[in-house]
C-alpha positions in Angstrom: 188.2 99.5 64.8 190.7 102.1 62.9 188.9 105.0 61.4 189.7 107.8 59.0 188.2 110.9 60.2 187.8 113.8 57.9 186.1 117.6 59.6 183.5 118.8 57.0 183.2 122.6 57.5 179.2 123.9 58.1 178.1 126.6 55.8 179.6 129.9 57.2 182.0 128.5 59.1 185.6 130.7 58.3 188.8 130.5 60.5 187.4 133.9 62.1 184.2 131.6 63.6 187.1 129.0 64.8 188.8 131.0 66.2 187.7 131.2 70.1 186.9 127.7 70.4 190.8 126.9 69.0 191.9 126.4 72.9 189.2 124.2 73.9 189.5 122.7 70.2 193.1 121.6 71.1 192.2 120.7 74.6 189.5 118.2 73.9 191.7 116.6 71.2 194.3 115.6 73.8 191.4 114.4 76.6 190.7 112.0 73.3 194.4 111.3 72.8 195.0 110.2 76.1 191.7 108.1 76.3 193.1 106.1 73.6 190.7 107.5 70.9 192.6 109.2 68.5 195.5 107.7 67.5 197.0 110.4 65.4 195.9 114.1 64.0 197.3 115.7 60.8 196.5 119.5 59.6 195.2 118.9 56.2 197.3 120.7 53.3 194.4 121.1 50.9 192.1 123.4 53.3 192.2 124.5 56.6 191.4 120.9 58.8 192.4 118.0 60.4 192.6 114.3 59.5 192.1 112.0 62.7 193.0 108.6 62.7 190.7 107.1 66.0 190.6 104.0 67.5 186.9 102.9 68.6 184.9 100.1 68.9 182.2 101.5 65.8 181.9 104.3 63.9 178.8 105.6 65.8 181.3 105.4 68.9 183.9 107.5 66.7 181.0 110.1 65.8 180.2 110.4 69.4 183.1 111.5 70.6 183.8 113.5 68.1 181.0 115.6 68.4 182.3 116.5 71.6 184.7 118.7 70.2 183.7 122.5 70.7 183.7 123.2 66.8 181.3 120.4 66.4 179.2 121.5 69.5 179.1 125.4 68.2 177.7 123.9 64.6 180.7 124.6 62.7 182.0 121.3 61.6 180.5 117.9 61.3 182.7 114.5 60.5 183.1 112.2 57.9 184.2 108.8 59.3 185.5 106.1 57.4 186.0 103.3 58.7 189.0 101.6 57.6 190.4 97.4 57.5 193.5 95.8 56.9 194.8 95.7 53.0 195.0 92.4 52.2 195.7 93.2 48.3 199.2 91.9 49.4 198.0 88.0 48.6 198.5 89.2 45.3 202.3 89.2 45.6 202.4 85.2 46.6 199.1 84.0 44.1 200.4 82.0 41.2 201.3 84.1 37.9 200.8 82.9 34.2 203.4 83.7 32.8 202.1 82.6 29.2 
């Protein structure tokens, strides 16, 4: 299952809190990378953040691991996790048109 995963900052958290987890931060991402479980990672441009794109077999399965991450562990961030499915809006192109 592909999700979108989103880090939700906790009340109080600042760049200064992140800080001295960053290393271990980084670290754990890549132990996930390599285990197959995120796919890709993007900084946000809107606020300081990433957006994960994971791979796992259910979204508790995708919370679970990311909890994992030191930020999550110290209580500075929690996830939102979407789970995502292929478009299939596409149909649309081939579906028969009145033209009238």
């Amino acid at each position: 299952m592909k999700l979108l995963c989103l880090d939700v900052p906790m009340p109080g958290a600042s760049p200064e809190t992140y800080r001295p987890h960053l290393l271990d931060e980084t670290r754990h991402g890549w132990q996930l990378y390599k285990r197959g479980v995120v796919r890709d990672i993007y900084f946000r441009q809107d606020r300081p953040g990433v957006a994960i794109i994971a791979e796992c077999d259910s979204v508790d399965a995708a919370r679970q691991a990311l909890q994992e991450f030191p930020l999550a562990k110290a209580g500075l961030i929690d996830w939102d996790i979407i789970p995502l499915g292929p478009f299939v809006g596409w149909e649309t192109l081939f579906a028969a048109h009145d033209t009238a």
